[in-house]
Biotite code that builds the C-alpha atoms (Angstrom):
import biotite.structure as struc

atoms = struc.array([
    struc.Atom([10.434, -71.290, -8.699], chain_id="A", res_id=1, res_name="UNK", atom_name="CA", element="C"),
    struc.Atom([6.953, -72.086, -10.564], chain_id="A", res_id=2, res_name="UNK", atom_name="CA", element="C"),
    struc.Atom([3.785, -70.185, -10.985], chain_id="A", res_id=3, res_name="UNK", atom_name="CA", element="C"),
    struc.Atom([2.991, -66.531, -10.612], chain_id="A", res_id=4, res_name="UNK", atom_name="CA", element="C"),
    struc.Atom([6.694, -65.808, -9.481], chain_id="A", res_id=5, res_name="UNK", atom_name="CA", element="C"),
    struc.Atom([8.103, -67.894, -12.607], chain_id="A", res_id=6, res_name="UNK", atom_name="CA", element="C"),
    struc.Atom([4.950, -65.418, -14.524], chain_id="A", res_id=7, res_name="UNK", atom_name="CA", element="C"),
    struc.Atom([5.995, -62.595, -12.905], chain_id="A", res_id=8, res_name="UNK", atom_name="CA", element="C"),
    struc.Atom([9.776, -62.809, -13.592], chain_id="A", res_id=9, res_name="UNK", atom_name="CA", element="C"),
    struc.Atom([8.839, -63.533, -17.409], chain_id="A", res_id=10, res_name="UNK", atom_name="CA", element="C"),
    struc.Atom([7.015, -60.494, -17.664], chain_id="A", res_id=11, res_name="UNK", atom_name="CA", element="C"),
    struc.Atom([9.830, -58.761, -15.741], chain_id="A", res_id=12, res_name="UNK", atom_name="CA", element="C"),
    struc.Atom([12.491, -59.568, -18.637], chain_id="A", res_id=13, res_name="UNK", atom_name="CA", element="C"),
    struc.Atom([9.946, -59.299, -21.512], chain_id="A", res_id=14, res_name="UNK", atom_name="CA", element="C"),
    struc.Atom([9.081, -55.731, -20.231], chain_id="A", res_id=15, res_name="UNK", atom_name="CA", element="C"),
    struc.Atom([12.511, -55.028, -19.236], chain_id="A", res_id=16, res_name="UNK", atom_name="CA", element="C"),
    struc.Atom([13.551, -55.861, -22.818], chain_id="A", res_id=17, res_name="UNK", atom_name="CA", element="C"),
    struc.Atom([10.729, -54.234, -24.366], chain_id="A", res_id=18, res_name="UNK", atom_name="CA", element="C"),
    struc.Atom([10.985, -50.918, -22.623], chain_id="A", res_id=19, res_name="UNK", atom_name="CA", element="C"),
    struc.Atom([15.422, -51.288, -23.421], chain_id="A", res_id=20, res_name="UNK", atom_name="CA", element="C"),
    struc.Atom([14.241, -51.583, -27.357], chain_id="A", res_id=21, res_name="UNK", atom_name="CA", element="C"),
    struc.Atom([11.920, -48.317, -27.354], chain_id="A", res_id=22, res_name="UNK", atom_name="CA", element="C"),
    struc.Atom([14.194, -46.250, -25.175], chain_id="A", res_id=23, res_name="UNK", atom_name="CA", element="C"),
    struc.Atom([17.344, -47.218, -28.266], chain_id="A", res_id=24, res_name="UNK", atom_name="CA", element="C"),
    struc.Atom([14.217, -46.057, -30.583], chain_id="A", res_id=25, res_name="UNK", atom_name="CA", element="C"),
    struc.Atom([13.457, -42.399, -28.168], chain_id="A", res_id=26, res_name="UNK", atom_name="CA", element="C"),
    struc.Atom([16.826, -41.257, -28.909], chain_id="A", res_id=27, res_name="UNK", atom_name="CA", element="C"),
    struc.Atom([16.857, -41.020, -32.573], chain_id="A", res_id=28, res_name="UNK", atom_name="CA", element="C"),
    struc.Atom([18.739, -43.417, -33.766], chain_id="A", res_id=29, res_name="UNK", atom_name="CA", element="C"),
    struc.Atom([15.810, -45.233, -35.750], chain_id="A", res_id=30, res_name="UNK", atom_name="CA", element="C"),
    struc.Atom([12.994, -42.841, -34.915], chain_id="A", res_id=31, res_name="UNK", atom_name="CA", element="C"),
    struc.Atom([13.723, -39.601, -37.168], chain_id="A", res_id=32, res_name="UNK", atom_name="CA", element="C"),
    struc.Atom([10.092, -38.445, -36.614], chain_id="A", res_id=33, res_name="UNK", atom_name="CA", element="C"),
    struc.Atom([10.198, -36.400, -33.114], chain_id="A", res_id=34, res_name="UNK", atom_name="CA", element="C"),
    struc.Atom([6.631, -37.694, -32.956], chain_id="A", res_id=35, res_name="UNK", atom_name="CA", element="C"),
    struc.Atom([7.501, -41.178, -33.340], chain_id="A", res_id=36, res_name="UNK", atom_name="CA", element="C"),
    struc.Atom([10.288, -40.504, -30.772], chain_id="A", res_id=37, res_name="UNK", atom_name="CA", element="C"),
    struc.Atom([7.728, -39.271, -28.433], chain_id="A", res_id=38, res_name="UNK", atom_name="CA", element="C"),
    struc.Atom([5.603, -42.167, -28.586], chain_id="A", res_id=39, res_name="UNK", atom_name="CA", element="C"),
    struc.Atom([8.511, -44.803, -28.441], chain_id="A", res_id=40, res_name="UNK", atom_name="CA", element="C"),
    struc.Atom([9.581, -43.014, -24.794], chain_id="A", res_id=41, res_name="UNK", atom_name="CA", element="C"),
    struc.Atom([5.905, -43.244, -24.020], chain_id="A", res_id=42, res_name="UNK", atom_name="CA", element="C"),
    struc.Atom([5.901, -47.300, -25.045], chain_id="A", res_id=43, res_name="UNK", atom_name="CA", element="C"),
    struc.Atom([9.282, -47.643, -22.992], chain_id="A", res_id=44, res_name="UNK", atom_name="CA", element="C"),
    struc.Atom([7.631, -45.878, -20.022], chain_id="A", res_id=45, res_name="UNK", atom_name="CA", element="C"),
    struc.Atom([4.733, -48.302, -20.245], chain_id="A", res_id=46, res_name="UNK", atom_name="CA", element="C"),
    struc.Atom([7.029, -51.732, -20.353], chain_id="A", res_id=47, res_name="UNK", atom_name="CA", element="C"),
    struc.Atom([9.466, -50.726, -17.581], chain_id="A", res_id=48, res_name="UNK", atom_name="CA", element="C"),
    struc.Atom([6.016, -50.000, -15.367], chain_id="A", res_id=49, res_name="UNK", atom_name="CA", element="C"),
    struc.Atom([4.672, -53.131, -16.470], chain_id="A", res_id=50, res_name="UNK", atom_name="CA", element="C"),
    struc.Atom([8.212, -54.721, -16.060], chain_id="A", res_id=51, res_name="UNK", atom_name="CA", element="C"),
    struc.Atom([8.477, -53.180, -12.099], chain_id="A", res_id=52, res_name="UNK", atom_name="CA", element="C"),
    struc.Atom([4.692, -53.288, -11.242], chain_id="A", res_id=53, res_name="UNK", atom_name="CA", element="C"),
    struc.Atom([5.143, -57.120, -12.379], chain_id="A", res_id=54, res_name="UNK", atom_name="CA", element="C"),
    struc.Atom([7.756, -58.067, -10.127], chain_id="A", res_id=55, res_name="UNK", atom_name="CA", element="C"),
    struc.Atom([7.370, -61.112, -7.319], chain_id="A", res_id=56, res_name="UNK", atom_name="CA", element="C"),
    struc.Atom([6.143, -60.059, -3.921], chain_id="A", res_id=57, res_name="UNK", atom_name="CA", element="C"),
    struc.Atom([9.195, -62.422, -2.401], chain_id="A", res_id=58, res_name="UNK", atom_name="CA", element="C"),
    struc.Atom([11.808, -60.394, -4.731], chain_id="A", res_id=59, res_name="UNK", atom_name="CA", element="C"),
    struc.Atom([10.884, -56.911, -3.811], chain_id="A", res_id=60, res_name="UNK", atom_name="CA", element="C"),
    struc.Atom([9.276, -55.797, -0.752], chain_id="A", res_id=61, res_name="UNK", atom_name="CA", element="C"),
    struc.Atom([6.526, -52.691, -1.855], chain_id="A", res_id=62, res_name="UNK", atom_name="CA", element="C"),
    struc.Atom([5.591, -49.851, 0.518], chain_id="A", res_id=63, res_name="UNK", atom_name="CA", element="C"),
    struc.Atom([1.876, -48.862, 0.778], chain_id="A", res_id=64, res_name="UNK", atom_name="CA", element="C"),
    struc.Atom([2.328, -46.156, -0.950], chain_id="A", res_id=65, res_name="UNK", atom_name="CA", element="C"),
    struc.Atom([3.613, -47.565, -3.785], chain_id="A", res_id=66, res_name="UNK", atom_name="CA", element="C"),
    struc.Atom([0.899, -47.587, -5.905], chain_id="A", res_id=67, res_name="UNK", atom_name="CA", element="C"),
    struc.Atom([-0.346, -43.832, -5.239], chain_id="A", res_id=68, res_name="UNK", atom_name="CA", element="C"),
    struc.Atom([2.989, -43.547, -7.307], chain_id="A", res_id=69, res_name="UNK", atom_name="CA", element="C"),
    struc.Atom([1.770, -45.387, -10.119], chain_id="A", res_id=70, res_name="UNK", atom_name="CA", element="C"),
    struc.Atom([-1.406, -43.303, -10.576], chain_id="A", res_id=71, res_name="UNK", atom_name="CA", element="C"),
    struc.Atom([0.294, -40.435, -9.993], chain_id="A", res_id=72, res_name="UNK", atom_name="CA", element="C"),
    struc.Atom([2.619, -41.605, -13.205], chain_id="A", res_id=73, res_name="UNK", atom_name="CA", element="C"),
    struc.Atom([0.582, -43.321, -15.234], chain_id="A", res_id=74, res_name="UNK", atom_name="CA", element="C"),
    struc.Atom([-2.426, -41.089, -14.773], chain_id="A", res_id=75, res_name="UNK", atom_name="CA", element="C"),
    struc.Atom([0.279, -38.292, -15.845], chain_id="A", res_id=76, res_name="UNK", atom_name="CA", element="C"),
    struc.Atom([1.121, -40.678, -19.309], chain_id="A", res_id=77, res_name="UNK", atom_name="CA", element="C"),
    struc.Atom([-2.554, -41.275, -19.830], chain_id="A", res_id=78, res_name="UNK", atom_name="CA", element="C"),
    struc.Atom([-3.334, -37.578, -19.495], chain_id="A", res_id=79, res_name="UNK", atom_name="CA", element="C"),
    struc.Atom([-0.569, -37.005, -22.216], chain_id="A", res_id=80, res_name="UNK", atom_name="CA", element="C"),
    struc.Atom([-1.705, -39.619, -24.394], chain_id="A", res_id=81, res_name="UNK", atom_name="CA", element="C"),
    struc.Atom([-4.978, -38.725, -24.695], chain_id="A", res_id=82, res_name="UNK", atom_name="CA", element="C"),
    struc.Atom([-4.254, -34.800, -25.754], chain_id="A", res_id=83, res_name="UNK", atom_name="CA", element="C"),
    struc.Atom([-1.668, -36.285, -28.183], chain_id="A", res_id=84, res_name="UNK", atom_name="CA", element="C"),
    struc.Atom([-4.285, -38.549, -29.501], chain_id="A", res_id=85, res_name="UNK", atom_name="CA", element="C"),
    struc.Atom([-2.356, -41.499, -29.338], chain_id="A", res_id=86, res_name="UNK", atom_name="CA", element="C"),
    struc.Atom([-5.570, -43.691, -28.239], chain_id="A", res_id=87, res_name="UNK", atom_name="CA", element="C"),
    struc.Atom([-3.379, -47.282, -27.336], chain_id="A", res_id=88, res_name="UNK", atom_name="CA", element="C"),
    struc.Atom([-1.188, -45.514, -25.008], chain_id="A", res_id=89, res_name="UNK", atom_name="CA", element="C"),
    struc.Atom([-3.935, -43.464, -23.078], chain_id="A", res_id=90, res_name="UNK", atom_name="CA", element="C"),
    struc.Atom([-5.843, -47.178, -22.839], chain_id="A", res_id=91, res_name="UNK", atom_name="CA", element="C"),
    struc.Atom([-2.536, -48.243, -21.997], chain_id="A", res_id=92, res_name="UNK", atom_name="CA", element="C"),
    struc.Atom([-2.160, -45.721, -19.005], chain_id="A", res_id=93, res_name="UNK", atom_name="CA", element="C"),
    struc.Atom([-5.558, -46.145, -17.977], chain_id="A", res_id=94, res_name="UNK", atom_name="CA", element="C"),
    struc.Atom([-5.462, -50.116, -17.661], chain_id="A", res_id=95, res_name="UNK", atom_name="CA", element="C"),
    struc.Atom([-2.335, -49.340, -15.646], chain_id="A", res_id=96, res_name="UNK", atom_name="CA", element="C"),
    struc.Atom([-3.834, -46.759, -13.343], chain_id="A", res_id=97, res_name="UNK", atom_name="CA", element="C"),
    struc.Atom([-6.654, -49.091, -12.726], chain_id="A", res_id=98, res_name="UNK", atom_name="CA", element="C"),
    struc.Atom([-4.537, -51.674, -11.780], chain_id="A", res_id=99, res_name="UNK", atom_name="CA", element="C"),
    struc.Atom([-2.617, -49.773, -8.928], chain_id="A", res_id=100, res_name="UNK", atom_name="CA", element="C"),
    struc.Atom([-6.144, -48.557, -7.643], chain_id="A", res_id=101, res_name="UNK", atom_name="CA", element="C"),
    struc.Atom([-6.719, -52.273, -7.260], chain_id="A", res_id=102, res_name="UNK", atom_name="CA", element="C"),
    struc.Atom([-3.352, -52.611, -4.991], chain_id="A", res_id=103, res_name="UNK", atom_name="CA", element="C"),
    struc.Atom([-4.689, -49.496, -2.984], chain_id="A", res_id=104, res_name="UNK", atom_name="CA", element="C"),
    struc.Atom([-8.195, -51.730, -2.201], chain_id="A", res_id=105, res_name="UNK", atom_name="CA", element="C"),
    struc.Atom([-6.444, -54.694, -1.229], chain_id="A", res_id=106, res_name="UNK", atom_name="CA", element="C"),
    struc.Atom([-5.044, -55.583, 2.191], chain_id="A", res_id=107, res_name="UNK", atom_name="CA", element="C"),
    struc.Atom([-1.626, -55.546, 3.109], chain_id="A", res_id=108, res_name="UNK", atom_name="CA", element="C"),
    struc.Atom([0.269, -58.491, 1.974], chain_id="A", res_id=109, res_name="UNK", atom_name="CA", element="C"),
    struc.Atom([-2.539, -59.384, -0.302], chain_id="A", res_id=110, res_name="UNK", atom_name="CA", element="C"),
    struc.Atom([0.128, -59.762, -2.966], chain_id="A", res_id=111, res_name="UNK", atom_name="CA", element="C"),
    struc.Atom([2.567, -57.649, -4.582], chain_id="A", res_id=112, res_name="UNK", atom_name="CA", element="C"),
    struc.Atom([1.017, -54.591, -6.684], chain_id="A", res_id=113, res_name="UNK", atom_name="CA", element="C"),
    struc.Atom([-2.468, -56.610, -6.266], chain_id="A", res_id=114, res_name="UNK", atom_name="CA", element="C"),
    struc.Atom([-1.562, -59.861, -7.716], chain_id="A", res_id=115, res_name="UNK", atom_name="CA", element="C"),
    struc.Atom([-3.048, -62.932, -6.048], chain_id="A", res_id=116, res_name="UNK", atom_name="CA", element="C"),
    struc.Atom([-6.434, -60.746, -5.372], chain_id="A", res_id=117, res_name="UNK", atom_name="CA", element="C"),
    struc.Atom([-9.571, -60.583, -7.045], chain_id="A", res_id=118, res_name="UNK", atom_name="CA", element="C"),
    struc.Atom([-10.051, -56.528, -6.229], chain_id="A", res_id=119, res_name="UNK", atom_name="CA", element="C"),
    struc.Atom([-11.104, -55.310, -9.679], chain_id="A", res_id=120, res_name="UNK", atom_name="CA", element="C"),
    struc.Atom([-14.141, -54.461, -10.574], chain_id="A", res_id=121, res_name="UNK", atom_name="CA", element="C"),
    struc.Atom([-14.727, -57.426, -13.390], chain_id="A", res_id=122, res_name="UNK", atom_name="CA", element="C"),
    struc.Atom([-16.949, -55.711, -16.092], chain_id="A", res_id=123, res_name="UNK", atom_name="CA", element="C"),
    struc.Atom([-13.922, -53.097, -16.499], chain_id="A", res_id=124, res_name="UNK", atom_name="CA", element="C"),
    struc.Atom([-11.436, -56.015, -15.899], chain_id="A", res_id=125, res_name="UNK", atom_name="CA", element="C"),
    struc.Atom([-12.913, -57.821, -19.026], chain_id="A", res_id=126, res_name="UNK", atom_name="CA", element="C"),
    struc.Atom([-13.233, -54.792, -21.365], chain_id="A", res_id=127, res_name="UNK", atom_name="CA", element="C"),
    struc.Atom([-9.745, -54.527, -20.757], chain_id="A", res_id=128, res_name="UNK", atom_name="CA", element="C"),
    struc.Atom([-9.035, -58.348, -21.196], chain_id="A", res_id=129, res_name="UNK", atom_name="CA", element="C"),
    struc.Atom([-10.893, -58.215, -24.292], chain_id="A", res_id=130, res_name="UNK", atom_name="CA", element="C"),
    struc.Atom([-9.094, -55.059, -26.024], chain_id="A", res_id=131, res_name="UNK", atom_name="CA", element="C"),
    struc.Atom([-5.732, -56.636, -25.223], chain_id="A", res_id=132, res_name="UNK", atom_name="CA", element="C"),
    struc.Atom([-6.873, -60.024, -26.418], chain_id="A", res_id=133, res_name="UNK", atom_name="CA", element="C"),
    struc.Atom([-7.906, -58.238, -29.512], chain_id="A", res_id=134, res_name="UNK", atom_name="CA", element="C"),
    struc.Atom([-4.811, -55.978, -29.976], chain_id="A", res_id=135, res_name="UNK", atom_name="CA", element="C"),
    struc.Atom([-2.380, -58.722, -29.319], chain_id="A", res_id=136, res_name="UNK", atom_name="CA", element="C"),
    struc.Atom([-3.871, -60.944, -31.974], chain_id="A", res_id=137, res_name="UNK", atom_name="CA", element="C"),
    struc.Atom([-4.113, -58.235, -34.565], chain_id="A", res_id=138, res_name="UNK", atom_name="CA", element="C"),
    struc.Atom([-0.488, -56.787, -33.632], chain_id="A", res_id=139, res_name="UNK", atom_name="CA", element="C"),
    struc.Atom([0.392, -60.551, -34.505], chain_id="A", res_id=140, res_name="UNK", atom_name="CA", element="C"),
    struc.Atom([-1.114, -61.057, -37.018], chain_id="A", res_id=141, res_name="UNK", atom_name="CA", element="C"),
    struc.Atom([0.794, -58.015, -38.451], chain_id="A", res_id=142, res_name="UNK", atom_name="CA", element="C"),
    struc.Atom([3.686, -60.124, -38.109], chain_id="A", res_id=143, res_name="UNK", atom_name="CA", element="C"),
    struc.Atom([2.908, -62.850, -40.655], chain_id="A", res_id=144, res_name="UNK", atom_name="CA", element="C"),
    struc.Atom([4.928, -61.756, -43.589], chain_id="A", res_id=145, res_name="UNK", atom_name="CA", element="C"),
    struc.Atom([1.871, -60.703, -46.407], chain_id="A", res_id=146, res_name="UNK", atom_name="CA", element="C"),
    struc.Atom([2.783, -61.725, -50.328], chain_id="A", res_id=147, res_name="UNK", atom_name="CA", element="C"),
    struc.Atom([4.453, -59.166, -52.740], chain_id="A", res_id=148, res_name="UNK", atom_name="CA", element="C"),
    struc.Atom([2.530, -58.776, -56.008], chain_id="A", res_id=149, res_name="UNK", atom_name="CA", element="C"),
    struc.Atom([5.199, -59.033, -58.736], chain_id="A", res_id=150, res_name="UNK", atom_name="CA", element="C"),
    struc.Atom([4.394, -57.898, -62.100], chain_id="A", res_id=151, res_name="UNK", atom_name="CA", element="C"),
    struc.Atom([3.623, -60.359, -64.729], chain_id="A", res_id=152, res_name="UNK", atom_name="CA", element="C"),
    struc.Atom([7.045, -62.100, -65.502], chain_id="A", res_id=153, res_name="UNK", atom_name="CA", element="C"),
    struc.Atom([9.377, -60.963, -62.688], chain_id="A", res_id=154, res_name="UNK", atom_name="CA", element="C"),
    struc.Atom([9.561, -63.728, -60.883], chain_id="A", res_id=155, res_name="UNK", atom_name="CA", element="C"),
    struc.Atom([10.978, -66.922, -61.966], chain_id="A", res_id=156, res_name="UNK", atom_name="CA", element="C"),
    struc.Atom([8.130, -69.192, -62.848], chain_id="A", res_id=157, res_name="UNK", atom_name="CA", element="C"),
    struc.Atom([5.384, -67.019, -61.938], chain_id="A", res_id=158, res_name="UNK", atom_name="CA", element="C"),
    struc.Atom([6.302, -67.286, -57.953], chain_id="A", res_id=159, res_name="UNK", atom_name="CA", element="C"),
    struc.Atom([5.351, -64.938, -55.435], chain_id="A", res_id=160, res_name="UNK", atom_name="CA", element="C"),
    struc.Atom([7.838, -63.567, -53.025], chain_id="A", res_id=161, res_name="UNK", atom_name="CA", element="C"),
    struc.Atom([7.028, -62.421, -49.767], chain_id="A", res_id=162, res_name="UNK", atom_name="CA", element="C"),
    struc.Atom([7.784, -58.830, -48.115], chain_id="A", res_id=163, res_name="UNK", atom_name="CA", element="C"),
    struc.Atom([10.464, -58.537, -45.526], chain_id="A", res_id=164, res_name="UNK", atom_name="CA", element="C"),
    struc.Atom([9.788, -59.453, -42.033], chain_id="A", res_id=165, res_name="UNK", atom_name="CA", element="C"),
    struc.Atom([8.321, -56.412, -39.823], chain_id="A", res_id=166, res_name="UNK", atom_name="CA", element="C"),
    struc.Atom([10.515, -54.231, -37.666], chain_id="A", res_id=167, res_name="UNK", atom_name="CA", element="C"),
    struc.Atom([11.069, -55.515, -34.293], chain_id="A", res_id=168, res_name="UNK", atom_name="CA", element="C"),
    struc.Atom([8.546, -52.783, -33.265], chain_id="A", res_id=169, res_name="UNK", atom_name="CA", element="C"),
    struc.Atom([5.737, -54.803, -34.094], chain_id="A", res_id=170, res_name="UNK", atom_name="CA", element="C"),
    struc.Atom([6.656, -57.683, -32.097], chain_id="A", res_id=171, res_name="UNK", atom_name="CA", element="C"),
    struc.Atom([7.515, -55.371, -29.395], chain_id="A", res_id=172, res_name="UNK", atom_name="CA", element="C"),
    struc.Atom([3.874, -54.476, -29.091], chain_id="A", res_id=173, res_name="UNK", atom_name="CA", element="C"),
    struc.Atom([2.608, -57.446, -29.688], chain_id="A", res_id=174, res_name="UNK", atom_name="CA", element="C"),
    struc.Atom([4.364, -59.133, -26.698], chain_id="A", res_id=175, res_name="UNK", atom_name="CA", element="C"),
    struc.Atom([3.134, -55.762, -24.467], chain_id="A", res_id=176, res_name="UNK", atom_name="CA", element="C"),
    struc.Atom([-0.368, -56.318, -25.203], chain_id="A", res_id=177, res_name="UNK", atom_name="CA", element="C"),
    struc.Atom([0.213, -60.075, -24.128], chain_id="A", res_id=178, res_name="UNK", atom_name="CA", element="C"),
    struc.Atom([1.911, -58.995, -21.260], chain_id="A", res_id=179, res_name="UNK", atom_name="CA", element="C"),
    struc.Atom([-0.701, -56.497, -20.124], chain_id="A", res_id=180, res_name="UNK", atom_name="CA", element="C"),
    struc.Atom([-3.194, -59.537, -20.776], chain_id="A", res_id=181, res_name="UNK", atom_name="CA", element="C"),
    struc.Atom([-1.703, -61.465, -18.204], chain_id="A", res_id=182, res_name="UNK", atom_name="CA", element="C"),
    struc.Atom([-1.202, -59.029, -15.249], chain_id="A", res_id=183, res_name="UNK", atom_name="CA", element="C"),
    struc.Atom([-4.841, -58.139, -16.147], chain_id="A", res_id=184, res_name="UNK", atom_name="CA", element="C"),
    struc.Atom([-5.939, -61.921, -15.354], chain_id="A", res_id=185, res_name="UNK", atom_name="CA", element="C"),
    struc.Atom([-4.629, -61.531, -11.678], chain_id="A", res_id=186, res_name="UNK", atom_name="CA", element="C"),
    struc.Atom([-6.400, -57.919, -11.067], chain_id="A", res_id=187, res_name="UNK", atom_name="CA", element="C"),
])
């Protein structure tokens, strides 16, 4: 197994695991916030599309109609996302919707859900590429633990200590936006 099916099972298990960590999240065990819970089941929706719009063409066979599904869904989240303000997800949704347009203009057998065909329209493609690029980076960077300032004295020879490391959350979305950045290179 090497190239885009090796790419396309990673993304499968990153997604899969991605959308397994927000769906634990949507039921309340670490999300008090309702609103927090809503947005976790809308990050879990995301990653298990990503996770089954990114599987190999040789694993799965996919109907035509297939991607009238994913509009249909993901045009539904986006919709949602948008009146809820919740600006990532509705770019999210639309990045995803535009994506299984591209797997309605390509021929049959073309690849599986578009990938392997340039179909996109590549002005939209790289705004798209570019806000992942940038969200990825800047959810990483979010990851580097940032210094604690100590009073004057509370630390043992004047040392700095660091804050704890971020909630898994963080990486979560960091990993999606990488994720979305690579099935966005095959559109």
């Amino acid at each position: 197994m090497h190239g885009p099916a090796m790419t396309g099972w990673l993304l499968v298990a990153l997604c899969a695991a991605a959308g397994a960590y927000c769906l634990v999240r949507s039921r309340g065990g670490t999300e008090r916030d309702p609103r927090l819970r809503g947005q976790a089941r809308g990050e879990a929706l995301m990653a298990l599309g990503m996770g089954t719009m990114a599987l190999p063409a040789s694993a799965v066979p996919v109907p035509g109609w297939s991607a009238w599904v994913w509009v249909a869904v993901f045009g539904a989240a986006g919709l949602w996302a948008a009146l809820a303000r919740h600006q990532h997800h509705a770019v999210g949704s639309f990045a995803m919707v535009y994506m299984a347009l591209v797997m309605t203009a390509l021929p049959a057998g073309a690849g599986h859900g578009g990938h392997g065909g340039a179909g996109g329209v590549p002005v939209l493609t790289g705004l798209l590429l570019a806000y992942y690029a940038v969200h990825a980076v800047a959810s990483g960077l979010r990851l580097i633990p940032a210094p604690a300032v100590l009073a004057a004295g509370s630390a043992p020879g004047g040392a700095v200590a660091a804050v704890p490391r971020p909630e898994l959350l963080s990486a979560c979305r960091t990993a999606m936006s990488m994720g979305m950045f690579t099935m966005l290179l095959t559109v």
